[in-house]
N, C-alpha and C positions, 0 to 999 in steps of 0.2 A: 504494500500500500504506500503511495505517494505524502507525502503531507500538505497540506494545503499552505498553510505558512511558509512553506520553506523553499518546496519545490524537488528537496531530497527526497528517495526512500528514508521511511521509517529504520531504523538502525535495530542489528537483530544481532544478535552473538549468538555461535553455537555453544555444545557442552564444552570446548577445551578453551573456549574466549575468546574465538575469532572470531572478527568480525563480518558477517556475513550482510549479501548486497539479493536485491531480488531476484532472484534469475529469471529472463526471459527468452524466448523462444524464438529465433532469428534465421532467416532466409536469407542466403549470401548468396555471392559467385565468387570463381576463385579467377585472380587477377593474374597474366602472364607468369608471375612467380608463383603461381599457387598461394598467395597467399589471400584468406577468406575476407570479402568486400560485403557487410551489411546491404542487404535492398529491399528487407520489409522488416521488422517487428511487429512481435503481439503481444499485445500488453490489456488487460483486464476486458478481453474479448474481442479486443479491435486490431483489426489489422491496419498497420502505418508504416507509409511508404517511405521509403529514404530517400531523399532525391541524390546529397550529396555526404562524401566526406570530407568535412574541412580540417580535421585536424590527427594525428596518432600518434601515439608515444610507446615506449615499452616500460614495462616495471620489471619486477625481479622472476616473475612468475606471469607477469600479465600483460595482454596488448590494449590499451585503451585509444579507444575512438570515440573524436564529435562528430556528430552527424548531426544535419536538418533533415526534416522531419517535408513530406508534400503540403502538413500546414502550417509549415513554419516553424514547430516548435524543435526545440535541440535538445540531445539526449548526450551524454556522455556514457558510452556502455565498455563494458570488460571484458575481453575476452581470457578464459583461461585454457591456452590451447594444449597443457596436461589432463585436463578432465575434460573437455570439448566442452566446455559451459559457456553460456553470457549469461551476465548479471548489467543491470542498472544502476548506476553511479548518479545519475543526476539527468533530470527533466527541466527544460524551460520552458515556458507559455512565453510569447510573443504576444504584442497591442492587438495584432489584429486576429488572435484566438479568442482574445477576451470581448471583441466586441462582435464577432462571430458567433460565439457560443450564446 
């Protein structure tokens, strides 16, 4: 669950105290290197499209990507390509979701 305040996921630790991000469910391609390119999520039964990725970085275990979102909004999500997971790090709303919705 998102938080309305904030815009984070809700913050969840598992039993050993790590901290654990929402996992979501992501439809990629894989890019001349093979490497996996987000171009939909689904998130609380909605399927949303990615238009682009503007940004990625690596961590120690993890590949994080920003992506916009077809309605604007941006997501920063995680990949962790030892357990094949994505998780959600951070959700943006954009002016014109808000005056949209």
């Amino acid at each position: 669950m998102i938080s309305s305040e904030t815009g984070f996921p809700k913050e969840r630790w598992d039993q050993t105290g790590e901290k654990q991000f929402m996992r979501v469910r992501v439809d990629y391609r894989s890019d001349s290197r093979g490497t996996r390119v987000p171009r939909c999520l689904h998130l609380d039964g909605r399927q949303i499209e990615i238009l682009e990725t503007i940004d990625q970085w690596y961590g120690p275990d993890y590949r994080y990507l920003k992506v916009r979102s077809h309605d604007g909004g941006l997501y920063i999500l995680r990949f962790d390509e030892s357990r094949d997971e994505w998780g959600l790090i951070l959700y943006q709303r954009t002016e014109n979701q808000l005056v949209a919705a």
